[in-house]
C-alpha positions as CSV (number, residue, x, y, z in Angstrom):
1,X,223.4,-110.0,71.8
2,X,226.6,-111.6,72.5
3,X,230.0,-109.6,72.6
4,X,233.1,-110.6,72.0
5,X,235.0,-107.4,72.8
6,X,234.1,-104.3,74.9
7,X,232.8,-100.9,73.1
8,X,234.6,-98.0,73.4
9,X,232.0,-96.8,74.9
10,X,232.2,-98.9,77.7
11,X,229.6,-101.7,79.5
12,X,226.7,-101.3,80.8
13,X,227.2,-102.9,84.4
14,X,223.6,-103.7,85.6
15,X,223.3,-106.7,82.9
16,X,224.8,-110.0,83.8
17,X,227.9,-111.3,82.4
18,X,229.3,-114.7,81.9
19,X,232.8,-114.9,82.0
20,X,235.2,-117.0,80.4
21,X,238.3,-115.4,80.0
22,X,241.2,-113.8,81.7
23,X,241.7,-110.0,83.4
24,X,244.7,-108.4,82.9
25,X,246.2,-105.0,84.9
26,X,244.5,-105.8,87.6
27,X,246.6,-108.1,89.6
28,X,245.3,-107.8,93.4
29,X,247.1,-108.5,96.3
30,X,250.5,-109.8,94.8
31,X,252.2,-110.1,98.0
32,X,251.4,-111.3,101.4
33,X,254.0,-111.5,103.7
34,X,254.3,-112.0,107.8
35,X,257.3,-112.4,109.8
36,X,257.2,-113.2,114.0
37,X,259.4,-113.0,116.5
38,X,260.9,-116.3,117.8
39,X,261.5,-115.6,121.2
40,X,261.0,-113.4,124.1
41,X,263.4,-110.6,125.1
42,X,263.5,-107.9,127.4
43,X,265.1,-104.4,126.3
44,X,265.9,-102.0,123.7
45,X,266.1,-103.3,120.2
46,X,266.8,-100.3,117.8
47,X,265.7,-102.5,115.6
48,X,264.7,-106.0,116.4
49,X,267.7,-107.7,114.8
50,X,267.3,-111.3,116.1
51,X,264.9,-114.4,116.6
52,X,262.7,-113.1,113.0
53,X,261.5,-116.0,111.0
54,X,259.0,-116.4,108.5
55,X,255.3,-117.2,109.6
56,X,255.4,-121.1,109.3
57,X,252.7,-123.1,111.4
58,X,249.7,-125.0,110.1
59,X,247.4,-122.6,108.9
60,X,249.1,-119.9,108.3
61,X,250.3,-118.5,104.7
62,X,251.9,-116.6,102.3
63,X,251.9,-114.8,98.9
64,X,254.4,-114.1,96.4
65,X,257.9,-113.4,97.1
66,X,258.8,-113.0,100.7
67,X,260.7,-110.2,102.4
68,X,263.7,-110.6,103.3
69,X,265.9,-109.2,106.2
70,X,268.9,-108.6,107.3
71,X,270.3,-107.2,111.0
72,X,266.3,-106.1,111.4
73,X,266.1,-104.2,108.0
74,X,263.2,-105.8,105.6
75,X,263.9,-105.7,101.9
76,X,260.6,-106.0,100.3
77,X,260.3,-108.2,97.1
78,X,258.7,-105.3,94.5
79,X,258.3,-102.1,93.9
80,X,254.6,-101.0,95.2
81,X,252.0,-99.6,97.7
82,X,252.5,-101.8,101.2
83,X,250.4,-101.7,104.4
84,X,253.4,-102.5,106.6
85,X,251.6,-103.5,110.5
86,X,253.6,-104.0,113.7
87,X,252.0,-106.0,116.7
88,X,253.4,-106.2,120.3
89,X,252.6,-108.1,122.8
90,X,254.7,-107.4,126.1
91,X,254.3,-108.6,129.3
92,X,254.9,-105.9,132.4
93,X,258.4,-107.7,134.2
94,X,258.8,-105.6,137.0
95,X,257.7,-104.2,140.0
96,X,255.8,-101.2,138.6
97,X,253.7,-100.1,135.6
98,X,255.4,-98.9,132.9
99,X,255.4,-97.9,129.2
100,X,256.4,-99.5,126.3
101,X,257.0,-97.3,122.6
102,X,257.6,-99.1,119.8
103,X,258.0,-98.1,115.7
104,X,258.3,-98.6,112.6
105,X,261.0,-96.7,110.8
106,X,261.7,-96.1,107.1
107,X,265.1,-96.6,105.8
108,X,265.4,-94.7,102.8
109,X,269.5,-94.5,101.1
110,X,271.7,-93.4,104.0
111,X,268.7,-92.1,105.9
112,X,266.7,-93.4,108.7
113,X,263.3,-91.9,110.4
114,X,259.9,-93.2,112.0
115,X,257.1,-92.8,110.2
116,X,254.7,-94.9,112.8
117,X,255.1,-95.0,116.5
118,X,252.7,-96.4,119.3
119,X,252.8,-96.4,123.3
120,X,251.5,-98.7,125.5
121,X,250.9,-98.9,129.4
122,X,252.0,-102.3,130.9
123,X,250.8,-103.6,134.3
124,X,253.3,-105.3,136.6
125,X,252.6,-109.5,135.9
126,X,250.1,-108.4,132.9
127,X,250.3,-108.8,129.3
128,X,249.4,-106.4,127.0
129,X,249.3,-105.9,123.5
130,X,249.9,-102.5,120.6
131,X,249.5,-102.3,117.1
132,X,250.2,-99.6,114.5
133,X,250.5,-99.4,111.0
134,X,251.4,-97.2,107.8
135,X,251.5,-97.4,104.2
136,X,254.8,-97.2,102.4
137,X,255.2,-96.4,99.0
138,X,258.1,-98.7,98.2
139,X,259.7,-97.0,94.9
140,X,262.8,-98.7,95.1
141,X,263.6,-101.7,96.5
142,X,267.2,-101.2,96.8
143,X,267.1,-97.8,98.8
144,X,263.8,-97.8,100.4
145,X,263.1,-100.8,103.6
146,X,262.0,-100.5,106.8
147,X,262.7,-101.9,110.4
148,X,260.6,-102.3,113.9
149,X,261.8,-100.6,116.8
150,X,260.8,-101.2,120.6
151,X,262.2,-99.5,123.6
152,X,260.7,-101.1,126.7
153,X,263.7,-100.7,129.3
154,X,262.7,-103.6,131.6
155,X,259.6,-105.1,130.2
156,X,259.6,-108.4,128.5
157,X,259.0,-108.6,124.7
158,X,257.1,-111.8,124.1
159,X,257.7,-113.7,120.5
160,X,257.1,-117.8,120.5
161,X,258.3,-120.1,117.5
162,X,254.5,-121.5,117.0
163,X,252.0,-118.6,117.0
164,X,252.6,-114.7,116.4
165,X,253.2,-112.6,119.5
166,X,255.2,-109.8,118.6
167,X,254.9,-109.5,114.4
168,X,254.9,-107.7,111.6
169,X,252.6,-107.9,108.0
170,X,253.6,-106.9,104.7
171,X,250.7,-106.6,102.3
172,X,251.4,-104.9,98.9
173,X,248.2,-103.2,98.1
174,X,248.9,-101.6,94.8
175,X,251.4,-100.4,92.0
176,X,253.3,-96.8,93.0
């Protein structure tokens, strides 16, 4: 028997269904977003503030509306649920191992705090890499953004113009 509209009472899922038509309120990933750094640098950066840039090389993509930023602090596109993800990749610049922290903070109105952080032992003439991650629940797009954070001292940060080093991935998973 051939339907043209669902029951109230709902469909029976183990049957196979030809479909010809469109699915609305359910609209997936809307927004795919991932920004690099451009260039190496060795330091403090409370947040990264310089050298960002859209991802860009052959291969790589986007979806929807980009973020934007501004002196390091993101503005995302739409209200929504995000998995926000920061990779590091450092490389250990002096004469001893040390540690590297680096975050990802909320900025919410006048308001700043971390709400992901992540440390990371670095060998002298080694690279190695951190990653953490959080979901935001973006309400606002005006009030609420975010920024990276990474306070390394003496090691180098590595970023490069043609492949993601040090980076950061906006995926909107989700209405609020």
């Amino acid at each position: 028997m051939s339907k043209t509209k669902v029951d109230s009472t709902g469909i029976d899922l183990s049957d196979n269904f030809a479909f010809t038509g469109t699915v609305s309120g359910t609209p997936g990933i809307t927004v795919a977003d991932q920004w690099r750094l451009t260039s190496d640098f060795t330091g403090n950066a409370s947040p990264i503030a310089s050298n960002l840039a859209q991802v860009n090389s052959s291969g790589q993509g986007t979806l929807g509306s980009a973020m934007t930023v501004s002196s390091g602090v993101f503005t995302f596109p739409s209200t929504g649920i995000y998995l926000v993800d920061f990779t590091v990749l450092i490389y250990g610049s002096v004469n001893a191992d040390a540690q590297i922290d680096f975050s990802i903070y909320v900025q919410e109105g006048g308001s700043s705090y971390q709400i992901a952080r992540g440390f990371e032992e670095v060998a002298h003439g080694a690279d190695t890499s951190g990653r953490i991650s959080t979901l935001m629940d973006v309400t606002n797009t005006s009030t609420i953004k975010v920024k990276f954070y990474v306070e390394s001292n003496i090691n180098l940060v590595r970023g490069g113009s043609g492949n993601n080093q040090t980076c950061m991935t906006f995926i909107r998973l989700g209405d609020t």
